[in-house]
N, C-alpha and C positions, 0 to 999 in steps of 0.2 A: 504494500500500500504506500503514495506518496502522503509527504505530511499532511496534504488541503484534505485527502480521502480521510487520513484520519480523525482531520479534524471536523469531517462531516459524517463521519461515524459517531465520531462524540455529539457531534447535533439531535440528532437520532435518538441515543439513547436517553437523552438528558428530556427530550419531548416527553420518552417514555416514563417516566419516574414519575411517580405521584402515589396518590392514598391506596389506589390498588396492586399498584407495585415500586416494589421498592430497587434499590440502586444497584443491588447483586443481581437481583433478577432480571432486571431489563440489561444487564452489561452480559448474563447469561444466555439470554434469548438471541442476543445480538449476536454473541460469537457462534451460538450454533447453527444462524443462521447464514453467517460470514465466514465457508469454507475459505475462503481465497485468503484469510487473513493467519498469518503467521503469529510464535509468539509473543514476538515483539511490538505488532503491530497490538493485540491486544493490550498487553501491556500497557503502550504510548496513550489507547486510547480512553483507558482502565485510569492513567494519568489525570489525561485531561477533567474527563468526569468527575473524580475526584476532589482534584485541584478547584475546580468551579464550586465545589458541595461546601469546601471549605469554607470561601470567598463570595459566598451567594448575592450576599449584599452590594459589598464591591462591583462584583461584576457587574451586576444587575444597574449599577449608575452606570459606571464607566462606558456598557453596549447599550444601554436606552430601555432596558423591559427585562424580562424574566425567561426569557423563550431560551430552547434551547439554540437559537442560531445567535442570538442579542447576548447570551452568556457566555459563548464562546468569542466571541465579535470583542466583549468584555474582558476576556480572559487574555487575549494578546496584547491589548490596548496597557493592560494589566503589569505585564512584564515586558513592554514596550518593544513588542514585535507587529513591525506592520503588517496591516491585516491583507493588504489588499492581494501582493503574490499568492495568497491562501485562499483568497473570496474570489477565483478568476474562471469558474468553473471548470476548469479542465482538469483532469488527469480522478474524473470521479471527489472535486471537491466542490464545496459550496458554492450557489451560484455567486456573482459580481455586487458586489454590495450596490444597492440603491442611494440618491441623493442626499434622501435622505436619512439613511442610515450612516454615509459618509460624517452627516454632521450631529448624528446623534451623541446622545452619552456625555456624562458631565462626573469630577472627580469626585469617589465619595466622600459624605461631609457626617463628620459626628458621630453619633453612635454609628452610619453605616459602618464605619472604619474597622469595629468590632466582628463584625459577622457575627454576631447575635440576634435574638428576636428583641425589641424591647424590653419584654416580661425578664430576659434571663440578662440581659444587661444592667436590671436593676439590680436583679438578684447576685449577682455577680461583686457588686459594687457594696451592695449591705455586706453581703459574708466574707467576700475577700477584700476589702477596701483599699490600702495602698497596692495591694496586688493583681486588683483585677483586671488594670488593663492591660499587664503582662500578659498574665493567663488567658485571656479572650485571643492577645496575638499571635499567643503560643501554639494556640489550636489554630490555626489558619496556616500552620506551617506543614512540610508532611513530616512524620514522626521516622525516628530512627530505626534499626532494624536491631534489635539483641539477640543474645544469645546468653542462656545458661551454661556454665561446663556441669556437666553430672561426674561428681567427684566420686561415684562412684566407679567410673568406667577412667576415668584415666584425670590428667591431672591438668590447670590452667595453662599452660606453656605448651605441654602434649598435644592438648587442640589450638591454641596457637599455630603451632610447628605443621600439624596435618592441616588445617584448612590453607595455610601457606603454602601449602604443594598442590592445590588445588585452584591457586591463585586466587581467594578469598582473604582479604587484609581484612586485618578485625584489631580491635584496642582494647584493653583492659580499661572499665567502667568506675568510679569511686561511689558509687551507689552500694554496691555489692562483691565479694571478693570474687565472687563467681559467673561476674556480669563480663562479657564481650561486646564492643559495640561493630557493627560490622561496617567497615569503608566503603570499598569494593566491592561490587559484584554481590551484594546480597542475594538474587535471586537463582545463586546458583548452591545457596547453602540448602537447600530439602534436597540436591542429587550428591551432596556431597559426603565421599564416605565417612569423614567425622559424626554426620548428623544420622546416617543409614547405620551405622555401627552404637548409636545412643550417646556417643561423645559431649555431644551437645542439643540442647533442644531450644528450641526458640518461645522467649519469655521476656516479658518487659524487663528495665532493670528495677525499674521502681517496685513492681511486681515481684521479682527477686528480694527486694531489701524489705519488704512486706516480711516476709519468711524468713528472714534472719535475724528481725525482731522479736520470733514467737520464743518462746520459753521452754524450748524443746530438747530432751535429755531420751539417752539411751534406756531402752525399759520401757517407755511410756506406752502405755493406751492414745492415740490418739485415732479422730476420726475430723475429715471433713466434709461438711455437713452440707453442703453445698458444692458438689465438686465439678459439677461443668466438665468440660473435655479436660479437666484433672492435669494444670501446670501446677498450682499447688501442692497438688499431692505430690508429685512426685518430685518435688523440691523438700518436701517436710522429706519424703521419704531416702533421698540423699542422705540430708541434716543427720536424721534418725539414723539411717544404717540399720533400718529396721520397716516394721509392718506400718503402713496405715492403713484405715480405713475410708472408703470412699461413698457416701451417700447424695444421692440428688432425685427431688421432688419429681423430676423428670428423667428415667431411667434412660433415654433417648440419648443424654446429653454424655453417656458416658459411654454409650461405643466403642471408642474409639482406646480409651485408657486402656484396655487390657494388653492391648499392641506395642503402646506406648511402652508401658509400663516392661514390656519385656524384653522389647530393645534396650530401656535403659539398667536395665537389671535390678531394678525397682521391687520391693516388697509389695504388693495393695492387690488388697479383698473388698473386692466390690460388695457392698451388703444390700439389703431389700429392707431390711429395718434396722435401729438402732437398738441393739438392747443392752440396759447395765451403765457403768458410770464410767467418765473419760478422764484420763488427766488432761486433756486438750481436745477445746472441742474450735473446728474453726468455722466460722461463717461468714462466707465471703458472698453475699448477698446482690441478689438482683437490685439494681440499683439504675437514675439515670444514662449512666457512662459519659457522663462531662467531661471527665479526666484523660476519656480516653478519643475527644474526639475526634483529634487528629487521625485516627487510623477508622471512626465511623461516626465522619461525620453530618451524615444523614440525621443522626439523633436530635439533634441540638436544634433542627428546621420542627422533626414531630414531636419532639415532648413538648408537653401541654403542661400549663397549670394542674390541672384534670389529672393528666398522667401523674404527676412527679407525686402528689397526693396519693393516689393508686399503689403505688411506687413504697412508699413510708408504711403502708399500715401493711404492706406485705412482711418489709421487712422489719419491723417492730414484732409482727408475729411470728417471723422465724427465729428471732434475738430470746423471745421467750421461751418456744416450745425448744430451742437447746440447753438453752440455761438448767433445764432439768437433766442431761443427759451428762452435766461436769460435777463429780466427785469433789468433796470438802478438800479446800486446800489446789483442787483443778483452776484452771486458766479456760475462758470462753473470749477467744478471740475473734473481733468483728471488724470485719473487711468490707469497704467498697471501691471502686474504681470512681469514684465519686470527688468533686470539690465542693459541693455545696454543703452548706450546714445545718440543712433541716433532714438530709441524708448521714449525716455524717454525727457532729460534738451533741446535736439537739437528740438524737436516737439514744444517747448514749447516758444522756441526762434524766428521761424520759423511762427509760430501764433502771435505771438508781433508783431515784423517783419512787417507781412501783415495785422494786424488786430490792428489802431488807437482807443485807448479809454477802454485800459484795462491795470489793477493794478495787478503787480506781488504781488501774498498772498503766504501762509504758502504751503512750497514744502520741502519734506519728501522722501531721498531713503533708505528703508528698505532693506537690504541684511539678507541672511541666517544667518549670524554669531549676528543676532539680536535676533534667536532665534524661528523666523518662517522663510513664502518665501521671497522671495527678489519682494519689492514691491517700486510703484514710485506713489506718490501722488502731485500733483499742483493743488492749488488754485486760479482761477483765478477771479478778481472782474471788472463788468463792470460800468466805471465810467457815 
């Protein structure tokens, strides 16, 4: 494909996007429909779409409207590529921009600058106040690519040295001692045999340093209690050099762990229920993903007032029905991928509050400008 095709490929998908489908699925549709496109070509246009989701607003002044041809139109204006080689319709790209399209578009002013919704620019600014307009910028950027090393498989340097022969340049992270950041060629690290041999698995770092937080000793009982496609687990399950346990409301979402788990030479017993008391119980809770919008940032456009409410009382009621499951003297540690703080210090207040007989422990918010997502960790110890 030439750049203008792709960038009339991204027009395309970007029309598609809306409340009946969302941004994986219409870049899905697209490519199965688009034999003729390579993986790079996906990729470039995987890019673009993207990069516009970030910047919605932005672009949205910058091309004159919201469309997906005004977004894209936006998006070069953006990083100040002229548009017109790209608008010339030849070679299968977008037709020749019109008149008045030529003179459309104006810089954004204000809150556009944010790529926020109003609602979450305020909210932004109550809870994160000297910080917010970092973090709104932070998420408009694309996020970096990590890697954990799995200390159980070999050692930091080890996968350094192998992904080096694969010509993957990667850096050592100050978030976490077992965080990688990758330079080069990130998208060659899932065929690479470091990653195929369980060397390394790919985790935020912030997400890593969540875990190196927890209070996690050899011997333990632990379970996570929410465990999604199980990066956590199998980071505790490193730490530990031992078993954990892995539970989720939605038996669907773990799949894939058992595989995981046996490339990395990982201990974990997937369970159907919880039964008996944990010395660590973790809950790493459905949540907005503010934190993480840099890599979905489709969120930040659908959460609603509505939702993020919806949102709290789920996880309020997850925070409880564990807290039963942690043993006198246990730690119930609560995770979100979250910057906001009706998600986050207020959850944590709000379980004190109702719930006699617990010691406020080591509590941790990560924001982007840390250098991964914005991530919120408490410890909680029951006395």
């Amino acid at each position: 494909m030439t750049p203008a095709a792709r960038v009339q490929a991204a027009i395309e998908v970007l029309d598609r996007i809306g409340p009946d489908m969302a941004a994986e699925q219409a870049l899905t549709n697209w490519a199965r429909g688009a034999r003729f496109a390579g993986s790079k070509d996906r990729a470039a246009v995987r890019d673009h779409v993207y990069e516009v989701m970030r910047q919605r607003r932005s672009v949205a002044a910058l091309g004159g409207g919201g469309t997906g041809r005004q977004s894209m139109l936006g998006l070069l204006r953006l990083n100040d590529v002229p548009p017109e080689p790209l608008f010339s319709g030849e070679g299968y790209g977008p037709l020749p921009l019109s008149v008045d399209e030529q003179n459309s578009g104006r810089p954004p002013e204000g809150v556009e600058t944010l790529d926020l919704p109003d609602w979450l620019a305020e909210r932004f600014a109550a809870d994160l106040g000297a910080d917010s307009e970092a973090v709104a910028r932070a998420l408009k950027s694309r996020a970096s690519v990590f890697l954990r090393v799995n200390s159980l498989r070999c050692s930091v340097q080890q996968a350094i040295d192998s992904l080096s022969e694969e010509d993957i340049s990667v850096a050592p992270h100050p978030l976490s001692p077992q965080a990688l950041v990758v330079v080069t060629n990130a998208r060659r690290v899932a065929q690479s045999e470091a990653y195929q041999d369980g060397w390394v698995e790919l985790q935020d770092a912030a997400s890593q340093a969540v875990v190196d937080l927890l209070p996690l000793r050899n011997g333990q009982r632990v379970l996570d209690y929410c465990a999604g496609g199980g990066g956590k687990t199998l980071a505790m399950a490193a730490r530990l050099d031992g078993s954990v346990e892995a539970f989720d409301a939605n038996p669907g979402r773990l799949r894939d762990l058992p595989v995981r788990a046996a490339r990395a030479g990982a201990a974990v017993e997937i369970v159907e229920r919880c039964e008996g008391l944990y010395d660590l119980v973790l809950c790493d809770v459905p949540c907005s993903g503010s934190g993480a919008w840099r890599r979905s940032p489709e969120g930040k456009w659908t959460l609603t007032p509505h939702k993020l409410e919806a949102v709290q009382g789920v996880q309020a009621q997850i925070l409880r029905k564990a807290s039963h499951l942690v043993r006198p003297g246990g730690c119930l540690a609560y995770v979100t991928c979250s910057v906001l703080k009706s998600e986050n210090g207020d959850q944590i207040k709000l379980f004190m509050a109702e719930n006699a007989g617990w010691e406020l422990g080591e509590t941790r918010q990560f924001l982007p400008a840390d250098g991964g997502d914005g991530f919120f960790v408490c410890c909680l110890t029951r006395l």
